[in-house]
C-alpha positions as CSV (number, residue, x, y, z in Angstrom):
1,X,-49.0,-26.6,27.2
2,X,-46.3,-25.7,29.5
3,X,-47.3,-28.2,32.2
4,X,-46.6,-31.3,30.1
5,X,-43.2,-29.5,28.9
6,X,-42.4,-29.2,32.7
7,X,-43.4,-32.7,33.4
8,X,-41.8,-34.3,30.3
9,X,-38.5,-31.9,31.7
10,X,-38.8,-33.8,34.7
11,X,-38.8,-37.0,33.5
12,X,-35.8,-36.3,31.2
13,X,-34.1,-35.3,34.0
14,X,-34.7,-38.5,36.0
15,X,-33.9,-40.5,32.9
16,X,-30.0,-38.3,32.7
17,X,-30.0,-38.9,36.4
18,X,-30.5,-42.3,36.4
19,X,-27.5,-42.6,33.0
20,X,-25.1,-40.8,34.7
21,X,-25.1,-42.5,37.6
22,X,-25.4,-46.3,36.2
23,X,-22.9,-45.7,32.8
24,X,-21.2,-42.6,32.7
25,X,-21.6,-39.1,33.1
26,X,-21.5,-37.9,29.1
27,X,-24.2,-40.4,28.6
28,X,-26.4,-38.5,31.0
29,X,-25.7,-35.5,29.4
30,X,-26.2,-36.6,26.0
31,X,-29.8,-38.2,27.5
32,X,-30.5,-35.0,28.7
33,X,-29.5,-33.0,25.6
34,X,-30.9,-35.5,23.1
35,X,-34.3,-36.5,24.9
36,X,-34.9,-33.5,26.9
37,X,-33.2,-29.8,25.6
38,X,-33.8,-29.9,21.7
39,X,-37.0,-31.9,21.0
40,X,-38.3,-29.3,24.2
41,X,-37.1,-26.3,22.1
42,X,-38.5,-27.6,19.1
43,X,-42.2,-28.5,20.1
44,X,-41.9,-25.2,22.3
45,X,-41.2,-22.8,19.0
46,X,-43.8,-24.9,17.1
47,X,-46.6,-24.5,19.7
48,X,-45.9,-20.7,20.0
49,X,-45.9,-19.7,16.1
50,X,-50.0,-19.4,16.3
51,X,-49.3,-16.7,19.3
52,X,-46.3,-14.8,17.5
53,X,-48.6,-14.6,13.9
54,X,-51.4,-13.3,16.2
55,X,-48.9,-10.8,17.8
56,X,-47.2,-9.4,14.7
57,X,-50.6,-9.1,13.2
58,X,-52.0,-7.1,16.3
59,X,-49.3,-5.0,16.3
60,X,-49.3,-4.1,12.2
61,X,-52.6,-3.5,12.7
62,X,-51.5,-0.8,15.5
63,X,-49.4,0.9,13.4
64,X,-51.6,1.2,10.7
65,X,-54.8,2.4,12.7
66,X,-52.0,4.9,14.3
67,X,-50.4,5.9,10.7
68,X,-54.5,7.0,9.6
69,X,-55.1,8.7,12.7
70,X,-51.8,10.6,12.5
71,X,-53.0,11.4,8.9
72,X,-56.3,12.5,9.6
73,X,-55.1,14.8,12.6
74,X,-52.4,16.6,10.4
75,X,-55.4,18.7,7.9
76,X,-57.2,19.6,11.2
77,X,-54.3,20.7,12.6
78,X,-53.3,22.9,9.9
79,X,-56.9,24.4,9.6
C-alpha cells in the first residue's frame, strides 16, 4: 500500500515541479496540494480504518480479559 502512495508522491512532485517551473510557482503548489497532499491523506486514512478497528478491538479485548483476571485474583487474595 505504501509503495504506490510513495510512487504516486513522486509523480506529484514531478507534475508541481514541472508547473512551477513552466507557469508559476502557486500553480505548482496548488498541483502539489490538490493532486498530491489531500487525495494522499484521504486514501491513506481510508486504507488504515480496517487496522485501527482491529487495534481498538485488540486492545478492549485486553482490558477486559485484564478487568476478569483482576476480579478473580481479588477473592483469592482475601482468602
Amino acid at each position: 500500500m505504501y509503495i504506490i502512495a510513495i510512487a504516486w508522491g513522486f509523480v506529484v512532485i514531478l507534475m508541481a515541479a514541472a508547473e512551477a517551473m513552466s507557469t508559476s510557482v502557486t500553480a505548482g503548489l496548488l498541483t502539489l496540494l490538490f493532486y498530491g497532499v489531500l487525495p494522499l491523506a484521504l486514501v491513506l486514512y481510508l486504507m488504515g480504518t480496517p487496522q485501527r478497528r482491529r487495534n481498538q478491538i485488540k486492545q478492549e479485548l485486553a482490558e477486559q480479559q485484564q478487568a476478569t483476571e483482576n476480579t478473580t485474583a481479588s477473592p483469592s487474595e482475601n482468602s
